[in-house]
N, CA, C and O atoms as a DFTB+ gen file, in Angstrom:
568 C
 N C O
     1  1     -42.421      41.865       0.836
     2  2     -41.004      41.622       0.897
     3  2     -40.614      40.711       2.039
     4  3     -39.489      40.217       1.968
     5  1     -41.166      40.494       2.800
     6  2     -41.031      40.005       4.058
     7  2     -41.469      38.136       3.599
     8  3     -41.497      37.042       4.164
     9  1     -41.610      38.437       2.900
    10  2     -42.567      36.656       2.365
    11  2     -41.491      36.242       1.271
    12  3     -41.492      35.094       0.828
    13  1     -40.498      37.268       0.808
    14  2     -39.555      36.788       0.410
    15  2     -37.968      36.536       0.937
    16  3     -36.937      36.232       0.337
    17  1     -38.223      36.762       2.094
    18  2     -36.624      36.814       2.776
    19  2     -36.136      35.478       3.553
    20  3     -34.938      35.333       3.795
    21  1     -36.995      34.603       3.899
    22  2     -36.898      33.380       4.574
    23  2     -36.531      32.661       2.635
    24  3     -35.482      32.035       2.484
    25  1     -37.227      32.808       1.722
    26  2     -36.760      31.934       0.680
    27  2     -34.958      32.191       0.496
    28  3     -33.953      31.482       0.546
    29  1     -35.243      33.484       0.288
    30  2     -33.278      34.138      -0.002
    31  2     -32.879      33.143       0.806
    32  3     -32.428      32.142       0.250
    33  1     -32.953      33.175       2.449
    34  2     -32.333      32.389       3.195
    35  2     -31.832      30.977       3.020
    36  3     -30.815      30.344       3.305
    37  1     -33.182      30.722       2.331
    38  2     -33.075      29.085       1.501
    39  2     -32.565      29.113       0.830
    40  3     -31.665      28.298       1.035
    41  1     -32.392      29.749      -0.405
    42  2     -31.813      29.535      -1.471
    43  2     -30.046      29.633      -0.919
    44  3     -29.294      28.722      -1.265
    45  1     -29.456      30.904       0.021
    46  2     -27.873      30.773       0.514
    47  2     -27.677      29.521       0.911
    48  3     -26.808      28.713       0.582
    49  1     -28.486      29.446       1.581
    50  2     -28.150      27.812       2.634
    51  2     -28.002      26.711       1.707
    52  3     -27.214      25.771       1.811
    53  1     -28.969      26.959       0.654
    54  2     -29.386      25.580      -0.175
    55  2     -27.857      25.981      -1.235
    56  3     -27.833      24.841      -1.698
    57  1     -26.880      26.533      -1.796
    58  2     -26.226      26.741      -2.532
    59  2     -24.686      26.391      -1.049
    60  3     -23.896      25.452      -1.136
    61  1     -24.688      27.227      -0.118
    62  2     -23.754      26.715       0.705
    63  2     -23.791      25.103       1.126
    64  3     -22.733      24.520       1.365
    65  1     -24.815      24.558       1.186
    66  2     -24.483      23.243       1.677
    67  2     -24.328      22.415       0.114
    68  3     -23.461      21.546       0.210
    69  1     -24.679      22.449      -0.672
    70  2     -24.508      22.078      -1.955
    71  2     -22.147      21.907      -2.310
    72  3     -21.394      20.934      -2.374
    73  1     -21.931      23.380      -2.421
    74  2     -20.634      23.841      -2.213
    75  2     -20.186      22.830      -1.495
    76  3     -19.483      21.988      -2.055
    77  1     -20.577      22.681       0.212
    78  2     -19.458      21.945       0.651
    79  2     -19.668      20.746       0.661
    80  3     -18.806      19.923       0.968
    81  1     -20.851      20.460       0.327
    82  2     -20.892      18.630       0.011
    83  2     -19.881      18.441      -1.410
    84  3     -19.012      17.570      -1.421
    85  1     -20.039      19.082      -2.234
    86  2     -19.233      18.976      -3.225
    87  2     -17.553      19.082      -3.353
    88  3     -16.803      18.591      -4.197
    89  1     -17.294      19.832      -2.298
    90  2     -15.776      20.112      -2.113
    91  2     -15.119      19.205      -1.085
    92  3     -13.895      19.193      -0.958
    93  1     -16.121      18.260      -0.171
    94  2     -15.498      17.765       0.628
    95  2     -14.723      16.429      -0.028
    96  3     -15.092      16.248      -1.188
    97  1     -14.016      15.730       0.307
    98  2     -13.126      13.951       0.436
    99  2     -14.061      13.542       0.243
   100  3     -15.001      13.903       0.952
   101  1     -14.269      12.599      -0.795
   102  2     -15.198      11.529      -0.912
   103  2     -14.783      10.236      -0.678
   104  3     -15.596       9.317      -0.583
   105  1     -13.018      10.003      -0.528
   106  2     -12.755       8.836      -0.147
   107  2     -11.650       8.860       0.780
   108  3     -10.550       9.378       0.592
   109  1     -12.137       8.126       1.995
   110  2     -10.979       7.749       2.855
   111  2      -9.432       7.334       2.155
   112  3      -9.080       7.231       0.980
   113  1      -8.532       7.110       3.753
   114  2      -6.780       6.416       3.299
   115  2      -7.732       5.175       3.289
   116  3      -8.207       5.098       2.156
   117  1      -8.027       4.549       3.789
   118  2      -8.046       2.546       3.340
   119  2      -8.995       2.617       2.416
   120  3      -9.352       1.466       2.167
   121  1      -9.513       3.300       1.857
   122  2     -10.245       3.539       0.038
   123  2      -9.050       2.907      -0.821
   124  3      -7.856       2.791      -0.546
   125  1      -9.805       2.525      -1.991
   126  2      -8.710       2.195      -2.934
   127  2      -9.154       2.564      -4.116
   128  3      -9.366       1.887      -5.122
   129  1      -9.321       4.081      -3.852
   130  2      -9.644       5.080      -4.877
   131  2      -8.184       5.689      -5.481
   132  3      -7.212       6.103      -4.849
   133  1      -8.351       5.609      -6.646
   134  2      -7.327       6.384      -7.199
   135  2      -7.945       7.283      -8.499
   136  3      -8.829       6.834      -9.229
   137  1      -7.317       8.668      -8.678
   138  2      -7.985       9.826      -9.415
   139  2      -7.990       9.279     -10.734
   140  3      -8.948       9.421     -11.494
   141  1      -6.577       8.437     -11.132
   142  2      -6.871       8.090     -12.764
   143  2      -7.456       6.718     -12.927
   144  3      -7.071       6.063     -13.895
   145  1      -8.358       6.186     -12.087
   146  2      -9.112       5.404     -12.148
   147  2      -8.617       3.976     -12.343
   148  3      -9.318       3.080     -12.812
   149  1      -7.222       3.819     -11.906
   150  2      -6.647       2.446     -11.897
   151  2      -6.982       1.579     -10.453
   152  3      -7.366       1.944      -9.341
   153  1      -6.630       0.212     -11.059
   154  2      -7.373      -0.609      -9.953
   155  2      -6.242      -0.683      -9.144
   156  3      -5.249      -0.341      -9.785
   157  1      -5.983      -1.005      -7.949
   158  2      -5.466      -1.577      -6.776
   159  2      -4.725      -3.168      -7.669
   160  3      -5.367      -3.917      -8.405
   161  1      -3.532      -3.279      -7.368
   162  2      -2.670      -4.461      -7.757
   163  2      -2.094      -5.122      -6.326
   164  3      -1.362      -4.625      -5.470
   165  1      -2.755      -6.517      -6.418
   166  2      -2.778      -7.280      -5.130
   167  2      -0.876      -8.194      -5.339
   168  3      -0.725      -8.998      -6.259
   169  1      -0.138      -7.994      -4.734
   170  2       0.987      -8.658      -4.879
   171  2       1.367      -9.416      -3.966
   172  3       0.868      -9.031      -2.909
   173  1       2.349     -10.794      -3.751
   174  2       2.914     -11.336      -2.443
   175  2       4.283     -11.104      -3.166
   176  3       4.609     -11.050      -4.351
   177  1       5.001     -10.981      -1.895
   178  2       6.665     -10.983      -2.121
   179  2       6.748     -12.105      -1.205
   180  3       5.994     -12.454      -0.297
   181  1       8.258     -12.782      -1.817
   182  2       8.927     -13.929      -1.263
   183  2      10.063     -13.091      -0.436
   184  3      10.493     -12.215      -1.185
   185  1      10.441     -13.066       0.320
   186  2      11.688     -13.013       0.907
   187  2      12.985     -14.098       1.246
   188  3      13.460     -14.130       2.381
   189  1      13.343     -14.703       0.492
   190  2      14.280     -15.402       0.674
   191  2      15.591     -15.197       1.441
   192  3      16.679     -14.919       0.937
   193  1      15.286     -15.395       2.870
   194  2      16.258     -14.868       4.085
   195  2      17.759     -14.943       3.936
   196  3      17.886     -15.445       2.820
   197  1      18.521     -14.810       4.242
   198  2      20.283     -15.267       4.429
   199  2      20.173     -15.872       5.763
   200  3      19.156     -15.632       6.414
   201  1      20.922     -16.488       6.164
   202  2      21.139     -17.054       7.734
   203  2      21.061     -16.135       8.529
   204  3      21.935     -15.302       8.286
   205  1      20.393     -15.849       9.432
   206  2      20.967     -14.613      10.525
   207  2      20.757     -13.266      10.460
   208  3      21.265     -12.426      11.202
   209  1      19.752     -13.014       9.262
   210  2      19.056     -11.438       9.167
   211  2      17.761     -11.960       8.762
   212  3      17.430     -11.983       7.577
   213  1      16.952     -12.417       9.786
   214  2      15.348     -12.583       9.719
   215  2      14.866     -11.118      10.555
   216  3      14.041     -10.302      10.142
   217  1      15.755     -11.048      12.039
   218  2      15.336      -9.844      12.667
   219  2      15.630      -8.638      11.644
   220  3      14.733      -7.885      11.264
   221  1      16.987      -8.522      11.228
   222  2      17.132      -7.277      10.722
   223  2      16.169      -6.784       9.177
   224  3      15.935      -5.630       8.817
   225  1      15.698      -8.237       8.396
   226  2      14.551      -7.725       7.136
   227  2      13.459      -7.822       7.715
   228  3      12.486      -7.398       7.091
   229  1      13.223      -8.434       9.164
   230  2      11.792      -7.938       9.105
   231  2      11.368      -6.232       9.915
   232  3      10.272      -5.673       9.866
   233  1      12.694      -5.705      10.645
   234  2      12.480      -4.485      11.161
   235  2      12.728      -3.426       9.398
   236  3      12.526      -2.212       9.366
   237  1      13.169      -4.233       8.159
   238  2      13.539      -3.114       7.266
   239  2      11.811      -3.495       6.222
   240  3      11.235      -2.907       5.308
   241  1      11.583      -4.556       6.884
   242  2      10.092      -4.502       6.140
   243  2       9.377      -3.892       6.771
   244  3       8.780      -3.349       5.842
   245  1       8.944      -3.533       7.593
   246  2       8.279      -2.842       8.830
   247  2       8.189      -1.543       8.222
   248  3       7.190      -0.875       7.955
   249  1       9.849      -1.219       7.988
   250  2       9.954       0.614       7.698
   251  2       9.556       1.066       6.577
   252  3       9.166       2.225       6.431
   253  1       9.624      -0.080       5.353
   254  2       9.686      -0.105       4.233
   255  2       7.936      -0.030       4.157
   256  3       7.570       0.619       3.178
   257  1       7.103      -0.427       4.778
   258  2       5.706      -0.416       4.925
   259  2       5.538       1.464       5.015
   260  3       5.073       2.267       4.205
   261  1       6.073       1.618       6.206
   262  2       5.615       3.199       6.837
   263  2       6.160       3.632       5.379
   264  3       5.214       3.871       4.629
   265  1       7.478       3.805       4.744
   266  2       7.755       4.830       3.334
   267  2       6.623       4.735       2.283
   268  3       6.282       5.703       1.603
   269  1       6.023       3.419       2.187
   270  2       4.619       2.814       1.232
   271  2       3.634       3.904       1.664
   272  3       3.080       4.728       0.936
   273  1       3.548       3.782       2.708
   274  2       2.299       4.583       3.177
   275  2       2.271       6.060       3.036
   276  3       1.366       6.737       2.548
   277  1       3.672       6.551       3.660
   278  2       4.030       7.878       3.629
   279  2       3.510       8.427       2.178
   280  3       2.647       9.288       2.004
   281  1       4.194       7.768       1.253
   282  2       4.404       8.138      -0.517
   283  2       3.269       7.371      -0.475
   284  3       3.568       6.177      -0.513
   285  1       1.916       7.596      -0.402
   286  2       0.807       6.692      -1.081
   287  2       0.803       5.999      -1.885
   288  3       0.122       6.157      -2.898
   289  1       1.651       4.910      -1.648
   290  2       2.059       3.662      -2.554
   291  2       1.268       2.195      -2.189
   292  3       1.343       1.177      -2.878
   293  1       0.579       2.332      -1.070
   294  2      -0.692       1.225      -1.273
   295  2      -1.536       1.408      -0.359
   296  3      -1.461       2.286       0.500
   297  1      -2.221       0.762      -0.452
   298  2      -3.617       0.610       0.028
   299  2      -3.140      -0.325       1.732
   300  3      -2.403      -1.251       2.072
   301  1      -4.217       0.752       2.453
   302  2      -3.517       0.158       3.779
   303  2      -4.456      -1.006       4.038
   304  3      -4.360      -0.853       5.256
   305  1      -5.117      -1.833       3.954
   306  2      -5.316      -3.275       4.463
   307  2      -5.846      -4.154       2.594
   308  3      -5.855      -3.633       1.479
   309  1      -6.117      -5.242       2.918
   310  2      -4.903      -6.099       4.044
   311  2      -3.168      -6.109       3.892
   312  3      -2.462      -6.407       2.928
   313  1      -2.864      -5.709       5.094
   314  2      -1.541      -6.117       4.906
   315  2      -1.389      -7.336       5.902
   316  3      -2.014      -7.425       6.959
   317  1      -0.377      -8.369       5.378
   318  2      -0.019      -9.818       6.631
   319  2       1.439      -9.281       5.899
   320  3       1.709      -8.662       4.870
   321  1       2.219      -9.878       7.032
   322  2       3.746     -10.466       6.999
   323  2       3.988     -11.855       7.734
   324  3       4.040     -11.814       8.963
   325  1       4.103     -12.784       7.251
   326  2       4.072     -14.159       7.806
   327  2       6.125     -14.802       7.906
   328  3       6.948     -14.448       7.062
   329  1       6.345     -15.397       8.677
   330  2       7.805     -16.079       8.709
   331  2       7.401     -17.556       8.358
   332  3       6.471     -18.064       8.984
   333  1       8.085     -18.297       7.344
   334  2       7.998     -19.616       6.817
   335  2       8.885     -20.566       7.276
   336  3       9.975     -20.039       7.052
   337  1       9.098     -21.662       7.790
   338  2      10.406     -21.817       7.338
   339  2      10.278     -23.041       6.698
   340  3       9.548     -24.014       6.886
   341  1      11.320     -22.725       5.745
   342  2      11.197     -23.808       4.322
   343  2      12.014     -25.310       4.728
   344  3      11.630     -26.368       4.228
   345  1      12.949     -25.263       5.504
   346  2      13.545     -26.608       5.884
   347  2      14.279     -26.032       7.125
   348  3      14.190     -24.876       7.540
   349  1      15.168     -27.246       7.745
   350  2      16.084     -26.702       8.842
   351  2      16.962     -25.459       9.026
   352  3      17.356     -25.014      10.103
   353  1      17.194     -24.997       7.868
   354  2      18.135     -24.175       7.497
   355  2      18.020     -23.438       7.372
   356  3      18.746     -22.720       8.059
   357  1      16.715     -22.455       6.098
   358  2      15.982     -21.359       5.326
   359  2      14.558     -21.100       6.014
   360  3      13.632     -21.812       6.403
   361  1      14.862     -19.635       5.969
   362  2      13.801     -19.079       6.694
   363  2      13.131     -18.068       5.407
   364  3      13.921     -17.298       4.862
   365  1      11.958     -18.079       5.026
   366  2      11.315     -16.852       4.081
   367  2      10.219     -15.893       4.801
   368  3       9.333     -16.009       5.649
   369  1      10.639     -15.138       4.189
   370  2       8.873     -14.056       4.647
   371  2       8.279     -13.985       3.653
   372  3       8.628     -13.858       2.479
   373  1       7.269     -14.076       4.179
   374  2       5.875     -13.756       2.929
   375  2       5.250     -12.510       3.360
   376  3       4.899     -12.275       4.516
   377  1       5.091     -11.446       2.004
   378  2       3.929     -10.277       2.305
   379  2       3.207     -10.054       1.438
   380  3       3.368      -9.747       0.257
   381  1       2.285     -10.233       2.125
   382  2       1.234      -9.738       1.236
   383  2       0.266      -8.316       1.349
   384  3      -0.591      -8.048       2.191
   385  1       0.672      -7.630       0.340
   386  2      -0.319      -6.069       0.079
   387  2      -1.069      -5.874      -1.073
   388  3      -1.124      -6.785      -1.899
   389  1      -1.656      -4.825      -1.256
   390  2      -1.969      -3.821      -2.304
   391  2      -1.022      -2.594      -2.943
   392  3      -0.961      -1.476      -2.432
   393  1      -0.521      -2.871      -3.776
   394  2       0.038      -1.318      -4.723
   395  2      -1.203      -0.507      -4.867
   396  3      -1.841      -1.354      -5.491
   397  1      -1.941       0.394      -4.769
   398  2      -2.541       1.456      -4.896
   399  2      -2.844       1.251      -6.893
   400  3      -3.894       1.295      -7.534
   401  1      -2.057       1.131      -7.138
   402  2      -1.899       0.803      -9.260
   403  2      -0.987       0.017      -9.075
   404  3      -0.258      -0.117      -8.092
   405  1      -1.022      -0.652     -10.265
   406  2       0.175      -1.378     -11.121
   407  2       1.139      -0.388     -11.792
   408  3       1.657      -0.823     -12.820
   409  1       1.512       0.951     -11.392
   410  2       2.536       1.986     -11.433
   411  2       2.918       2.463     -10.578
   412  3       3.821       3.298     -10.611
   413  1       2.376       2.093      -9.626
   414  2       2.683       2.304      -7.817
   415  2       4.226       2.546      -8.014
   416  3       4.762       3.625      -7.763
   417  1       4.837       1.521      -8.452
   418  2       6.640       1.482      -8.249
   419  2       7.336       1.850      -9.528
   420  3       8.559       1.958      -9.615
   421  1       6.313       2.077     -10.723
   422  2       7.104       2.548     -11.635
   423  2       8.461       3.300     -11.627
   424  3       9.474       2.939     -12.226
   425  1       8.344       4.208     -10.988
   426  2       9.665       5.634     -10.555
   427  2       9.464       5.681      -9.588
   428  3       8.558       6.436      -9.236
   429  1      10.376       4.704      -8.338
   430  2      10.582       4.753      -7.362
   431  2      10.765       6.036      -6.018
   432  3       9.732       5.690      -5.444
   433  1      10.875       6.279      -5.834
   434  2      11.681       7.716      -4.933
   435  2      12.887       6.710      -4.776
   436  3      13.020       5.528      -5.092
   437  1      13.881       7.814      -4.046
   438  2      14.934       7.293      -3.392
   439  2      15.105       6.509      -2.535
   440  3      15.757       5.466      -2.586
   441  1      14.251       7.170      -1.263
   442  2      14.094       6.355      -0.316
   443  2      13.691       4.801      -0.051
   444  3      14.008       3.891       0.715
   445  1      12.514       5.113      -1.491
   446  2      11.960       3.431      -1.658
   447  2      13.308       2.640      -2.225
   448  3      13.636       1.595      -1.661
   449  1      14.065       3.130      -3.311
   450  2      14.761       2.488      -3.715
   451  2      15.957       2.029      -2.875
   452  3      16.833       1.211      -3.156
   453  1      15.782       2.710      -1.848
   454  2      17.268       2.523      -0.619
   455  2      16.841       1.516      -0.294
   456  3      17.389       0.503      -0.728
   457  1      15.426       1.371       0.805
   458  2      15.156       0.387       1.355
   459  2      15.065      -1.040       0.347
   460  3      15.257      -2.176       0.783
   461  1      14.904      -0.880      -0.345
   462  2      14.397      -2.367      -1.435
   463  2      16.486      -2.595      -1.703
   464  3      17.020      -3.543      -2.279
   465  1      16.944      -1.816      -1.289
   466  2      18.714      -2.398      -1.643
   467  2      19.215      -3.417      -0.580
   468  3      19.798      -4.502      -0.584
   469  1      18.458      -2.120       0.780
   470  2      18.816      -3.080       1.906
   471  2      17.895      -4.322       2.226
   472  3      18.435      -5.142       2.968
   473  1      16.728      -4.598       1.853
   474  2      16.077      -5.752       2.090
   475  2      16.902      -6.744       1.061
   476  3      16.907      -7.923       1.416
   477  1      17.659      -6.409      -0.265
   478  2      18.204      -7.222      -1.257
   479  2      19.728      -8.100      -0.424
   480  3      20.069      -9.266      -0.224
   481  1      20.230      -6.861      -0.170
   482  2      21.237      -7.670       0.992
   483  2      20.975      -8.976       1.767
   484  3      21.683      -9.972       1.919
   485  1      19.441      -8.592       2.319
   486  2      19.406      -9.901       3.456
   487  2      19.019     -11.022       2.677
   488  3      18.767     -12.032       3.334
   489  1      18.922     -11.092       1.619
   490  2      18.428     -11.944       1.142
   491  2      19.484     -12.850      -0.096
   492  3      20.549     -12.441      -0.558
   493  1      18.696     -14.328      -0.451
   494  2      19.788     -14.578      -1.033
   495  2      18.617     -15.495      -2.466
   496  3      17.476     -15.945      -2.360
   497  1      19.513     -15.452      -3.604
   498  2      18.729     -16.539      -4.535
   499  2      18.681     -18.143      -3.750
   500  3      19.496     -18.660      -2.986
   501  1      17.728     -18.518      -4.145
   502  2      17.520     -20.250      -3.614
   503  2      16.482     -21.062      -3.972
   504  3      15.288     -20.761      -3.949
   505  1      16.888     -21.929      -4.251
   506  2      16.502     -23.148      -5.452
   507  2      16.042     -22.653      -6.947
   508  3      15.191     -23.233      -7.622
   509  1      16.786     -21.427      -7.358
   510  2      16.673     -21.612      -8.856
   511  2      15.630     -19.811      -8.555
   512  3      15.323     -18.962      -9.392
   513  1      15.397     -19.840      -7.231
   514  2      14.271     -18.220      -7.399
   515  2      15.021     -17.372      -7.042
   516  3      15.863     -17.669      -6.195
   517  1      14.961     -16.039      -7.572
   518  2      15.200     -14.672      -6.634
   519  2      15.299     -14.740      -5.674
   520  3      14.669     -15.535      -4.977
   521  1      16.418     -13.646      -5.129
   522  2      16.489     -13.707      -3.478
   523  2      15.010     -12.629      -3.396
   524  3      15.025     -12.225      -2.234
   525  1      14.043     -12.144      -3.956
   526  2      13.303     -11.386      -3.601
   527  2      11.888     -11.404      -4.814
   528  3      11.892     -10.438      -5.578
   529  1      10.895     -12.285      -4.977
   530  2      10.447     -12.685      -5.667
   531  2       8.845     -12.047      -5.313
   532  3       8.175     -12.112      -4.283
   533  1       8.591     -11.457      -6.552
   534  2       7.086     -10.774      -6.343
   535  2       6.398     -11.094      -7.667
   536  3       6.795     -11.210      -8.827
   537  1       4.918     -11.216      -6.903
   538  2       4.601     -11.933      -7.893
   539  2       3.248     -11.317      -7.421
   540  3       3.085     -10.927      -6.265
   541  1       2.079     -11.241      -8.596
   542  2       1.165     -10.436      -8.934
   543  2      -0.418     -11.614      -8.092
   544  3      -0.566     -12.787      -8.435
   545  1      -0.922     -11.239      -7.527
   546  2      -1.609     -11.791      -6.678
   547  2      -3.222     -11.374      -6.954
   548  3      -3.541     -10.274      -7.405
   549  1      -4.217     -12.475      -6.596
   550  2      -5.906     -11.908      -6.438
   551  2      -6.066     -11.948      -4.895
   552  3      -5.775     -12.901      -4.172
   553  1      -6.490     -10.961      -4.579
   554  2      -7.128     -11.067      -3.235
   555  2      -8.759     -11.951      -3.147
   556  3      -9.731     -11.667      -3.847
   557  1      -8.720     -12.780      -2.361
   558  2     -10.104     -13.836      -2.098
   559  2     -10.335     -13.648      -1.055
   560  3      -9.617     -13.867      -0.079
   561  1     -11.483     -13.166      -1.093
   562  2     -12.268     -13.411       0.140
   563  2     -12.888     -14.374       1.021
   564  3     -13.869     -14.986       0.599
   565  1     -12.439     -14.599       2.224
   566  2     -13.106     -16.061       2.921
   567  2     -14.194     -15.994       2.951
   568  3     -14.858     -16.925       3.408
């Protein structure tokens, strides 16, 4: 009996470490794993500024990032936010992210939908585009 009690031992151990390899996270937050097996949707938004609220959409893009993140609504890198300016006058932002899916924004929350009202404010239509223009993007690698 004694020639069988170190195996028992093996066999608990060998069934406990089994268990928690199996129960643990297999994918990190900057994973771009998702459970129903959809891919990551690479997008840039245009921001088409108004005169005089570049500071105030880029502190509501900023926040509008943290609610993304909060509500696992994308994939945290790469994110850029770049300032353009298109002539003397017009200023745009460019961002570029990941939606987590291409249903990421299907049914908004509230909150998302607040912030996307107030970024609509600062912004204005110009030359024929949306004041807020998104458009479906490939990520390339350098």
């Amino acid at each position: 009996m004694c020639r069988l009690l170190p195996i028992k031992h093996f066999a608990v151990f060998a069934a406990l470490v089994f268990l928690i390899a199996c129960s643990s996270p297999r994918h990190g937050r900057d994973d771009t794993y998702d459970p129903a097996g959809r891919e990551p949707e690479p997008v840039l938004i245009i921001y088409h500024v108004k005169a005089g609220a570049v500071t105030e959409l880029e502190r509501l893009v900023k926040h509008a990032w943290e609610i993304y993140e909060k509500e696992h609504l994308v994939v945290r890198r790469p994110h850029v936010c770049v300032r353009v300016t298109e002539d003397e006058h017009n200023i745009r932002l460019v961002e570029v992210f990941s939606w987590v899916s291409h249903f990421a924004t299907e049914h908004p929350s509230g909150s998302v939908e607040q912030i996307w009202d107030q970024m609509r404010l600062l912004c204005e239509e110009r030359h024929g585009n949306l004041a807020m223009e998104v458009r479906t993007a490939e990520m390339v690698v350098p």
